[in-house]
ROGUKE-705355 format. One record per residue (C-alpha): residue in one letter; residue number from 1; y, x, z. Coordinates in Angstrom, 1 decimal, padded with zeros to 4 digits. Each point is the difference from the previous one (the first is absolute). Example, Ala and Ser with C-alpha at 12.3 -4.5 7.8 and 13.67 -1.06 7.14 Angstrom:
! residues 2
 code pos     py     px     pz
    A   1 -004.5  012.3  007.8
    S   2  003.4  001.4 -000.7
***
This chain:
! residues 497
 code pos     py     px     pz
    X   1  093.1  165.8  168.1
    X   2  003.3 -000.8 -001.5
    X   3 -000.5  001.1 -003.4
    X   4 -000.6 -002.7 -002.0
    X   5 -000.8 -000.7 -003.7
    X   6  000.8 -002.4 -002.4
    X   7 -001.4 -000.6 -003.6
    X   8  000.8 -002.4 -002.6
    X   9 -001.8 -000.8 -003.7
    X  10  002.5 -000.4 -001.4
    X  11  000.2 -001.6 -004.0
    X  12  000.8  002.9 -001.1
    X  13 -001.6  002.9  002.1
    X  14 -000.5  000.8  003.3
    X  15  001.9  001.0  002.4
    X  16 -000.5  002.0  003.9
    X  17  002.3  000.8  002.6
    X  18 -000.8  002.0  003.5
    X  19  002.7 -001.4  002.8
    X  20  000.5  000.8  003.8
    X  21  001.5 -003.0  002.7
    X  22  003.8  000.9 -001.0
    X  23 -001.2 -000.7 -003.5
    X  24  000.8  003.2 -001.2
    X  25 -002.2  000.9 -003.1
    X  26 -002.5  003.2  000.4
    X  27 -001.7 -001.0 -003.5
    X  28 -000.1 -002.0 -003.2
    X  29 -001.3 -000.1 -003.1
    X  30 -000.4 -002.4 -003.3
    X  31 -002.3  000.2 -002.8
    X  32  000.4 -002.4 -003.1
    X  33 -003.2 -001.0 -001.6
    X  34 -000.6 -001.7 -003.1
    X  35  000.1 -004.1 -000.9
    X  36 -002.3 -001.0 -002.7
    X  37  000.9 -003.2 -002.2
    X  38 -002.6 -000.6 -002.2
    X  39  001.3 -002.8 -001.2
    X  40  003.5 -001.9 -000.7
    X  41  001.2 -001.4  003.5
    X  42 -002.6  001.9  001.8
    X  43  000.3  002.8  002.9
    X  44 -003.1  001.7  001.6
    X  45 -000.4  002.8  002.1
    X  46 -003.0  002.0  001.3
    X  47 -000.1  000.0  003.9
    X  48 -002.3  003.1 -000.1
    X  49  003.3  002.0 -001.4
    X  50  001.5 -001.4  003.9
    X  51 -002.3  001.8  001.3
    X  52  000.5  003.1 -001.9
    X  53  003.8 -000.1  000.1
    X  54 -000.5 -000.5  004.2
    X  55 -003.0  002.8 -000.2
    X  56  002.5  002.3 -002.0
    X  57  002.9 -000.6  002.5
    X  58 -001.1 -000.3  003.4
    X  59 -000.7  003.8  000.4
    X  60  003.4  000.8 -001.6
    X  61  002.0 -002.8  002.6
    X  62 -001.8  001.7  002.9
    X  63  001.3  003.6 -001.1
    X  64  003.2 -000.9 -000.6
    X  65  000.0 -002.2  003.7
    X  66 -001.5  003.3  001.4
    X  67 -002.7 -002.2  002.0
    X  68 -003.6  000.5  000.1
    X  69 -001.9 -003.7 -001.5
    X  70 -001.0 -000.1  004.1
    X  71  003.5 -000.1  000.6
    X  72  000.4 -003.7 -001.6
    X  73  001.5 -002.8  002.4
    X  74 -001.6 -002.7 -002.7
    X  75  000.2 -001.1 -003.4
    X  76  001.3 -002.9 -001.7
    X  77 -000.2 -001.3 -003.5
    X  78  002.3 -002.4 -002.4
    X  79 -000.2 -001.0 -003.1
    X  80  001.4 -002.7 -002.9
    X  81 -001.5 -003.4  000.8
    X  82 -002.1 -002.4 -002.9
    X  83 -001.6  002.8 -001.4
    X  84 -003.8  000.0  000.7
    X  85 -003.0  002.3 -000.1
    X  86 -003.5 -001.8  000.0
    X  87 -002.9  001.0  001.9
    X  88 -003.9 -000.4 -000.4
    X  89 -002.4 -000.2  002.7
    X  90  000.1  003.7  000.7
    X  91  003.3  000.4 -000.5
    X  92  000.5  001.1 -003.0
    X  93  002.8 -000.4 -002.3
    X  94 -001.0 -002.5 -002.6
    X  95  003.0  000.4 -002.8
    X  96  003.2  001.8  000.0
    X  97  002.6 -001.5  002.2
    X  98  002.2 -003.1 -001.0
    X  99  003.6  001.3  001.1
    X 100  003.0 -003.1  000.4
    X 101  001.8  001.3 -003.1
    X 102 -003.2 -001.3 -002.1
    X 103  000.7 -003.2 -001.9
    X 104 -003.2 -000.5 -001.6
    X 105 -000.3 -003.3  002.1
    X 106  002.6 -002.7 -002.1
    X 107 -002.6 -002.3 -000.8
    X 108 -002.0 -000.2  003.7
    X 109  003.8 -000.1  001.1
    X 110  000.6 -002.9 -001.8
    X 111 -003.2 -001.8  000.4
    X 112  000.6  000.9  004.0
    X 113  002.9 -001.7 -000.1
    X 114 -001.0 -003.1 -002.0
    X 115 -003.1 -000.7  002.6
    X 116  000.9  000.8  003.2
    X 117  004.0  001.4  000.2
    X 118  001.0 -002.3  002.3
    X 119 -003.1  000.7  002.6
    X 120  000.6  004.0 -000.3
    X 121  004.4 -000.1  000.5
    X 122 -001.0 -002.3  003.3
    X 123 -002.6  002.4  000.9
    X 124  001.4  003.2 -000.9
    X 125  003.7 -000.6 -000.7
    X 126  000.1  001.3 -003.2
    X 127 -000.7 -001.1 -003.6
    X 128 -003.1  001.6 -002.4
    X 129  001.6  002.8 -001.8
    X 130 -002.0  002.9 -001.9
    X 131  001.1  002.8  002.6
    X 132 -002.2 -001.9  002.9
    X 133 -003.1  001.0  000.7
    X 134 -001.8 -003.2 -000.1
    X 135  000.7 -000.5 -004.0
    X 136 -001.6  003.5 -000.4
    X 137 -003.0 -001.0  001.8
    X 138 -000.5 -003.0 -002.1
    X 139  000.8  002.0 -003.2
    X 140 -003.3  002.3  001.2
    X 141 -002.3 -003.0  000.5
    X 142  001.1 -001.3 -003.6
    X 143 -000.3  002.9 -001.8
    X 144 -002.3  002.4  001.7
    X 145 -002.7 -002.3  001.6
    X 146 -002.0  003.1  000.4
    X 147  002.2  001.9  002.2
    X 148  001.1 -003.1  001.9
    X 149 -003.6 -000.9  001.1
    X 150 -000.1  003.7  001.1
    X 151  003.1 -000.6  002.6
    X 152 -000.6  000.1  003.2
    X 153  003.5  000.9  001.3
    X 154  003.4  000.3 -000.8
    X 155  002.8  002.5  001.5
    X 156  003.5  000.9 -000.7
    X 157  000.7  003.3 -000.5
    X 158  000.8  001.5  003.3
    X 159 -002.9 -002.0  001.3
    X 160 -002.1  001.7 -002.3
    X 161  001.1  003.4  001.3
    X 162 -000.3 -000.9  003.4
    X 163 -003.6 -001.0 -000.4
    X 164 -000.8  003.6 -001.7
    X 165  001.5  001.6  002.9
    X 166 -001.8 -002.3  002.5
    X 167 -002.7 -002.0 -001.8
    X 168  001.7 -003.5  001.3
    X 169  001.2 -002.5 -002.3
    X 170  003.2 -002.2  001.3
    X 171  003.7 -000.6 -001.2
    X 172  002.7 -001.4  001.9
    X 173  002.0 -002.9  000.2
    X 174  002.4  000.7 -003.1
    X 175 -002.5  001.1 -002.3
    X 176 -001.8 -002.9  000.8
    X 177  002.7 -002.3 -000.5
    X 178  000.4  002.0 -003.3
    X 179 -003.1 -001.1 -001.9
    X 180  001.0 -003.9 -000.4
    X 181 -003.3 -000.9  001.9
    X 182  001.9  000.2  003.6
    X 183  001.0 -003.3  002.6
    X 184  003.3  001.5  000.7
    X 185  001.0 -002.3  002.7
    X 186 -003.3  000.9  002.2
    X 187 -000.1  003.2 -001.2
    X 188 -003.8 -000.1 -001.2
    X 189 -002.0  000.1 -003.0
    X 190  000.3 -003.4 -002.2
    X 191 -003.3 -001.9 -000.2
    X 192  002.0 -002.8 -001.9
    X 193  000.7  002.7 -002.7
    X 194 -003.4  001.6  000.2
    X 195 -002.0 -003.2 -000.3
    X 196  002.5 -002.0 -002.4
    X 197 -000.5  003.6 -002.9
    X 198 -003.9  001.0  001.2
    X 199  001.4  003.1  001.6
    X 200 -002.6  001.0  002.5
    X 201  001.8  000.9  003.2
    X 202 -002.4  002.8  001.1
    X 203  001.6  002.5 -002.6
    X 204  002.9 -000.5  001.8
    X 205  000.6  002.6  002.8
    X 206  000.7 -000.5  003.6
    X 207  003.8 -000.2  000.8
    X 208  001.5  002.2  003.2
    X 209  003.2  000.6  001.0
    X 210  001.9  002.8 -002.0
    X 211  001.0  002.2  003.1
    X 212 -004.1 -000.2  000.9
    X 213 -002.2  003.0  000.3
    X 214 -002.6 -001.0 -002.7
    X 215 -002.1  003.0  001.0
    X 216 -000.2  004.1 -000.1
    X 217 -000.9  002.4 -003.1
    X 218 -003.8  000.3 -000.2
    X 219 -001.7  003.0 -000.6
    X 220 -000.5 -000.5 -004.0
    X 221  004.0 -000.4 -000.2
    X 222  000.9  002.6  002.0
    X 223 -002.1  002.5 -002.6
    X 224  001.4 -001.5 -002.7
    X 225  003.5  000.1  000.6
    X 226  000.6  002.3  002.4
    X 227  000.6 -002.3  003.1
    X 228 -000.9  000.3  003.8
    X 229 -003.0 -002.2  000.6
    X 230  001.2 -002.2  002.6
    X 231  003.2 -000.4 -001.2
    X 232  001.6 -004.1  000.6
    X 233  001.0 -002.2 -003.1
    X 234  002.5 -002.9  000.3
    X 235 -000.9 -003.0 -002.2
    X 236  003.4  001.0 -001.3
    X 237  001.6 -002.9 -002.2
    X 238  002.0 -000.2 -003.7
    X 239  002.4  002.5 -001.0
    X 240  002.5 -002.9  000.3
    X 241 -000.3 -000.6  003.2
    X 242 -000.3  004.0  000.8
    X 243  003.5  000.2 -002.0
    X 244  001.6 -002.5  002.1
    X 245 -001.2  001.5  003.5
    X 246  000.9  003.6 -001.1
    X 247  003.6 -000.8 -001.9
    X 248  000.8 -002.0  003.6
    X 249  000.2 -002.9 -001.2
    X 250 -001.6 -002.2  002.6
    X 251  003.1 -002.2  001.0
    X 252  001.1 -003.7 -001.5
    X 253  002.0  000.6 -002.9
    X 254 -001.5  003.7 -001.0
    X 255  000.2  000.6 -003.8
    X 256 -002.8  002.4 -001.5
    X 257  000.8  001.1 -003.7
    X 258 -002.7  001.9 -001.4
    X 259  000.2  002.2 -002.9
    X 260 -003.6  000.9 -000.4
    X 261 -002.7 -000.6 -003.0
    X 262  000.8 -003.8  000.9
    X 263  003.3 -000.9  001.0
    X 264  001.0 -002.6  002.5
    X 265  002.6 -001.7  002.1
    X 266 -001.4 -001.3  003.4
    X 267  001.9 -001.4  003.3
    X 268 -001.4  000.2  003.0
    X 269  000.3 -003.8  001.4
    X 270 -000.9 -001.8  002.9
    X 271 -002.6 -002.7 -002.0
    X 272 -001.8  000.1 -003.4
    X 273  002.4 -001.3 -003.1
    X 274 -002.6  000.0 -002.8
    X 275  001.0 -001.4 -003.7
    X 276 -002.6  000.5 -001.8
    X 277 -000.6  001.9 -002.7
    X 278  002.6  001.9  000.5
    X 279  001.2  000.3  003.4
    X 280 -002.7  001.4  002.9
    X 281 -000.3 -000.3  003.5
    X 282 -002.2  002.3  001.7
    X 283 -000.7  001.1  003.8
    X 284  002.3  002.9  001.7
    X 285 -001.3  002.2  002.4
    X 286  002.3 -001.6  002.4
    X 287 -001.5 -002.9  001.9
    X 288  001.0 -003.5 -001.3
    X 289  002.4  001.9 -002.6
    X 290 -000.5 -000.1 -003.5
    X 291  001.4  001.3 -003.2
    X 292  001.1 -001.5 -003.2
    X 293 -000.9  001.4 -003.7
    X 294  000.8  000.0 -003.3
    X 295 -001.0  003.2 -002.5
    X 296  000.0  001.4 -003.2
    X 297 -003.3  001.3 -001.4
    X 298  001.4  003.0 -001.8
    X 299  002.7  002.0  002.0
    X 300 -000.6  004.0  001.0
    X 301 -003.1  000.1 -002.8
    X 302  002.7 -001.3 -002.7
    X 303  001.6  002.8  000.6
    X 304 -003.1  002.0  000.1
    X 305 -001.0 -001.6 -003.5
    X 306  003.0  001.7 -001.4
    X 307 -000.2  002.9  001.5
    X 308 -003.7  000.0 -001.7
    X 309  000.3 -001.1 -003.1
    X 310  003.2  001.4 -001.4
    X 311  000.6  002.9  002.1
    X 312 -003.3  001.4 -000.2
    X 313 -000.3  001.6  003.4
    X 314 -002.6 -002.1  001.8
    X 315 -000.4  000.9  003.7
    X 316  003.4  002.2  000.0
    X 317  002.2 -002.1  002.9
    X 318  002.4  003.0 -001.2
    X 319  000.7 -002.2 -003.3
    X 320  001.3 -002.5  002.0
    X 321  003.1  001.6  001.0
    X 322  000.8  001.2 -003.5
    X 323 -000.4 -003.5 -000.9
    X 324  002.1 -001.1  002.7
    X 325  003.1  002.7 -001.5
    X 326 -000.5 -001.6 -002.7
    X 327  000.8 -004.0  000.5
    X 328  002.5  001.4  002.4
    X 329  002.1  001.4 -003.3
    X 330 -000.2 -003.8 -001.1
    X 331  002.3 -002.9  001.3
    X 332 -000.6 -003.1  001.8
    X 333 -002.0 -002.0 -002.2
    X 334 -002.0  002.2 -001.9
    X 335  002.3 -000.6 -003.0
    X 336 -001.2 -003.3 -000.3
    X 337 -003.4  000.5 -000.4
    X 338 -002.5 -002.6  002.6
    X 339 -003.7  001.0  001.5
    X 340 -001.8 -002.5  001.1
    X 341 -002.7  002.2  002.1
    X 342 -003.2 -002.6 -000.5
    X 343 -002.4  002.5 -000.8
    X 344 -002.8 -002.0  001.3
    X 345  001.6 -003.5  000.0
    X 346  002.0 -001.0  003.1
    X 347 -001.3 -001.5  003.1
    X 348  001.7 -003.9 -000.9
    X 349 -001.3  000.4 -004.0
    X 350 -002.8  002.3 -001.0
    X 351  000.8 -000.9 -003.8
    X 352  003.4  002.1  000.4
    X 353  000.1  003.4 -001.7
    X 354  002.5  003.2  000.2
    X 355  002.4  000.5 -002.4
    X 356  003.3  001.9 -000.8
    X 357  002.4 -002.7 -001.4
    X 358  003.7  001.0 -002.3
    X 359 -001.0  003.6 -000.8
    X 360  002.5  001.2 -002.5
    X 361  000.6  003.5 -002.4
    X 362  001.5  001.3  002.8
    X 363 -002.2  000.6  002.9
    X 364 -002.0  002.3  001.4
    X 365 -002.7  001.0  002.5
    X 366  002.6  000.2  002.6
    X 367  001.4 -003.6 -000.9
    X 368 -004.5 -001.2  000.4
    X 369 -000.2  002.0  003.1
    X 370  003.2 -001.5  001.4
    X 371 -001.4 -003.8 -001.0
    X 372 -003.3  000.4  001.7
    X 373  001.4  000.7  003.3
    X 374  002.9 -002.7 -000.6
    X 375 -002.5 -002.5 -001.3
    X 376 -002.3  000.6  003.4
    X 377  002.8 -000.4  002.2
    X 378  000.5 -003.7 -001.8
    X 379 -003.3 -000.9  000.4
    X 380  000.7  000.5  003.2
    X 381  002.8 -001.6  000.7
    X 382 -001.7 -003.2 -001.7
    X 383 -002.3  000.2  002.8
    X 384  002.6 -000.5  002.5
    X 385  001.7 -002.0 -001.6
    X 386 -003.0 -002.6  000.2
    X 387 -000.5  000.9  004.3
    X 388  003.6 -001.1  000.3
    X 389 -000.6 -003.5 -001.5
    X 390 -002.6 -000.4  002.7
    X 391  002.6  000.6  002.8
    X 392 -001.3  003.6  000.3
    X 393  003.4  002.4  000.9
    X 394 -000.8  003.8  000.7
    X 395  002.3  001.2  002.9
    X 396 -000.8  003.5 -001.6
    X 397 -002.2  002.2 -002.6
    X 398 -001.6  002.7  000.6
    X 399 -001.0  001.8 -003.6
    X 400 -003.5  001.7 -000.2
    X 401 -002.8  000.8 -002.3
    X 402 -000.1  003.5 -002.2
    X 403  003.0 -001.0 -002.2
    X 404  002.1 -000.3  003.2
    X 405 -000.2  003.7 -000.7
    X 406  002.2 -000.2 -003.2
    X 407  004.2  000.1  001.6
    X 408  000.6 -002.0 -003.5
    X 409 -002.3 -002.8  000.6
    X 410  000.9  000.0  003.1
    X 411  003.6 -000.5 -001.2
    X 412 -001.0 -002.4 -002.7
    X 413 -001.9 -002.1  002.5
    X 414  002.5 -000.6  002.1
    X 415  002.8 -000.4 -002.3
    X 416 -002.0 -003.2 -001.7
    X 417 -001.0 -001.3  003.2
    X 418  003.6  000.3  001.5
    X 419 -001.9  001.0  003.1
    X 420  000.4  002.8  002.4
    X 421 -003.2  001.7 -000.1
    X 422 -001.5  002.4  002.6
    X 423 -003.0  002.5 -000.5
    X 424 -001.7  001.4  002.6
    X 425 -001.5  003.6  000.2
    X 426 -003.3 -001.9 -000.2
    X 427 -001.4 -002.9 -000.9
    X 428 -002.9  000.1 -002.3
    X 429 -003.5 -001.6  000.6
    X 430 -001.8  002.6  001.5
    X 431  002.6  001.2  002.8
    X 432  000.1 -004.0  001.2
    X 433 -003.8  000.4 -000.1
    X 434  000.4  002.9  002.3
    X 435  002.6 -001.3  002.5
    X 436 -002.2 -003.2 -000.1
    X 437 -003.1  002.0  000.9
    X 438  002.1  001.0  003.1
    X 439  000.8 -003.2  001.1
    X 440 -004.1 -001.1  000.0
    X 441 -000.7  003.2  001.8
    X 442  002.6  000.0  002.7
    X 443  002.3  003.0 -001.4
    X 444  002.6 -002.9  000.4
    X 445 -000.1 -003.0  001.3
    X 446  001.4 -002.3 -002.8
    X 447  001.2 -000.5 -002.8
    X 448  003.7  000.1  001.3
    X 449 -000.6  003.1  001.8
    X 450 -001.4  001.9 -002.9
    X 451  002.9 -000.7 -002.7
    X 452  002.4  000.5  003.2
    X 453 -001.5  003.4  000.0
    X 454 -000.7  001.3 -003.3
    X 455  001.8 -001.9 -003.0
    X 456  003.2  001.7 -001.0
    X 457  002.9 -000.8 -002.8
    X 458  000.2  002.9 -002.2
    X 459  002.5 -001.7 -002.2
    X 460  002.3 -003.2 -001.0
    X 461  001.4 -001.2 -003.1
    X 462  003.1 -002.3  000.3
    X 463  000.1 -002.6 -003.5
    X 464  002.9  000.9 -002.4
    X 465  000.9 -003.7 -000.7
    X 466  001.6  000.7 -003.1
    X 467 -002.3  001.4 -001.6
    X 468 -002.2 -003.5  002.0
    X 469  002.3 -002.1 -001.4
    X 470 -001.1  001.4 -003.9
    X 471 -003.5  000.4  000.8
    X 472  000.2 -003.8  000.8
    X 473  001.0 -001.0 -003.4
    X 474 -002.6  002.2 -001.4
    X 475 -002.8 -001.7  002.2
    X 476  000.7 -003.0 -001.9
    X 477 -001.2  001.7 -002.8
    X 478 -003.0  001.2  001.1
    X 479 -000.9 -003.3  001.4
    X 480  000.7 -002.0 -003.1
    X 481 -001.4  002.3 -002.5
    X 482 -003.3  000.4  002.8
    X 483  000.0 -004.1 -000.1
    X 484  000.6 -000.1 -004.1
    X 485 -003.1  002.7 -000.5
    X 486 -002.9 -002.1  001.8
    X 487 -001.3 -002.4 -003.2
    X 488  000.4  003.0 -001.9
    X 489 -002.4  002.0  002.4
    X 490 -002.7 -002.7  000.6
    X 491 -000.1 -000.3 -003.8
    X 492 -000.6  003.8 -000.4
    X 493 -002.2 -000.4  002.7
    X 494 -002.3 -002.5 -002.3
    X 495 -000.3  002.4 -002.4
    X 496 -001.8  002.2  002.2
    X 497  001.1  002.8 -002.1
***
């Protein structure tokens, strides 16, 4: 059948969407669920509230798409790569879930890199950094010997939904590359990682193709979350990957900005340009294509944070446009006043910390408001800014992730990039985890064809380069004053205060 669904864990909750072969939407939902950090630097989630969150909206999706759960084409998950749920021998979740934002890791970072940097960039093409999975799993063997003895698997997180709905344990390709302990070039698991750091390669789970039928819904599955028994699921892949498929960007040249709990800038190009730490190169969809990263930690959920803690409306996405009316009332520039958005660190410097810099008597909330979304869109345009010194050019950008929804970041976005920016009707996670579930079940029959036939531009945003050209100069002063703050926040970090 052609209707086919798509699901992606996302960081921040979980989203479902319902489409048919035009990729016209019959359903969606999103449920946020909490993030625990129960200590300084560290993020944790319970993967039994993704099944909740799916068990609460998979009945709704299905009413809304008017379809019976018999009526499903297939299912296909996404999620955020790096973060990791461990398994024990009956599979059973052993601790709460490590998400990527988690920096707990500094000092298994630093001894990573130390002892055996070199071996992992040539293996894996990227540095040791704290938002990798590998650093978490060597955190856990260092300071929970108990549960690490227990561990007799590891998944990412849509892998860990996929085996609930079909009692298989895999991943694909880019969450495999995803955890540091991948051979990138032959596409396999890395015994010259694994042996060099005593990780045993039997936790590690068998790698398939993402547009793969990993299996159907059992019976248990079907009871528990309202499914057909018999239902196909796709190996699926990361919610990057998912995001570049179902934006359309699949050809050389392709820019993807996301706005989402992470930001990022990525190109699609046509070989891997990785500068580690802070540039990525990961697998596209595309055969022999790849694209090229660089992210900020802290983008949609800074924005969330304020919502949060000084609007006191938690879970209310209707505070977001007053917030937005209200940094619209405020100028270019917030009136001066900088955000850097490191809530958790950043990707290149897990020291780094947020802050609001040259606050004065005179502001406001609206002046805050209007610096947060200001400050993300600079973080932002750092990250391209280091692509381009690779050789990386984007021929075009299409803007996605839930604060493409905002017309005034959308407007900010591209006036600091000086970029003409396209967003398309959709492009989150979950509908490229849809589309791609088509593509490994014949609804289309590639890739091409399936953007070809469902991705649409909604809207596009041409640069005002005036207000470019003073954006620029202010740049400078987020990047100096970023630059001039980092001995200042690895000396705070000492204190462990």
């Amino acid at each position: 059948m052609a209707n086919l669904m798509g699901i992606d864990i996302g960081s921040g909750g979980c989203k479902v969407i319902v489409i048919n072969d035009s990729g016209e939407v019959l359903g969606r939902k999103y449920r946020e669920y909490e993030t625990n950090y129960p200590h300084l630097g560290w993020a944790e989630q319970d993967p039994r509230d993704w099944e909740n969150a799916l068990r609460e909206l998979l009945p709704i999706v299905f009413s809304e798409a008017g379809i019976r759960p018999r009526d499903l084409g297939c299912i296909t998950i996404g999620a955020a790569t790096h973060s990791v749920v461990l398994l024990d021998k009956k599979g059973k979740v052993l601790r709460p879930a490590i998400l990527w934002t988690d920096r707990r890791s500094i000092d298994e970072v630093e001894w990573l890199k130390s002892n055996f940097g070199d071996m992992i960039i040539e293996e894996t093409y990227h540095a040791p950094n704290v938002n990798w999975t590998l650093p978490y799993l060597v955190w856990v063997r260092n300071h929970e010997p108990q549960v690490w003895k227990e561990v007799d698997k590891i998944l990412m997180p849509k892998d860990y939904i996929r085996y609930k709905f079909i009692g298989k344990m895999a991943t694909d390709f880019m969450d495999g590359h995803g955890t540091l302990l991948f051979n990138v070039p032959h596409k396999r698991w890395s015994s010259k990682i694994c042996n060099a750091l005593d990780i045993p390669m039997d936790i590690l789970p068998e790698v398939l193709p993402a547009t793969q039928i990993a299996g159907e819904v059992n019976s248990a599955a079907a009871a528990f979350f309202g499914l057909a028994p018999g239902t196909p699921v796709l190996v699926g892949t990361t919610d990057q990957a998912s995001e570049a498929f179902g934006s359309g960007a699949i050809s050389q040249g392709s820019g993807i900005l996301k706005l989402a709990t992470a930001g990022n800038v990525a190109v699609v190009t046509e070989k891997p340009y990785p500068s580690p730490p802070r540039v990525y190169a990961y697998y596209h969809l595309v055969k022999n294509f790849w694209y090229t990263l660089s992210g900020t930690s802290s983008c949609a959920v800074a924005y969330r944070w304020l919502r949060d803690t000084f609007f006191g409306e938690k879970g209310e996405n209707a505070v977001y446009g007053m917030m937005d009316a209200m940094a619209e009332k405020v100028s270019l520039g917030a009136g001066g006043i900088l955000f850097h958005p490191n809530l958790q660190g950043s990707l290149g410097d897990p020291y780094l910390r947020a802050d609001f810099l040259g606050i004065m008597a005179s502001h406001h909330k609206e002046h805050f408001v209007r610096a947060v979304l200001e400050g993300v869109a600079f973080s932002l345009y750092d990250c391209l800014q280091r692509e381009e010194r690779l050789g990386v050019q984007a021929k075009e950008f299409r803007l996605i992730g839930g604060g493409a929804k905002s017309p005034l970041w959308r407007r900010i976005i591209s006036d600091v990039f000086g970029r003409k920016m396209h967003v398309p009707q959709e492009s989150d996670a979950s509908f490229g985890a849809a589309l791609l579930g088509g593509v490994g079940t014949g609804v289309f029959k590639d890739i091409e064809e399936a953007v070809e036939r469902c991705v649409r531009i909604q809207d596009t945003i041409d640069p005002d380069f005036s207000n470019h050209q003073v954006y620029g100069e202010i740049f400078k002063c987020y990047q100096k004053s970023e630059i001039a703050l980092r001995d200042i926040y690895r000396h705070l970090h000492s204190l462990d205060l």
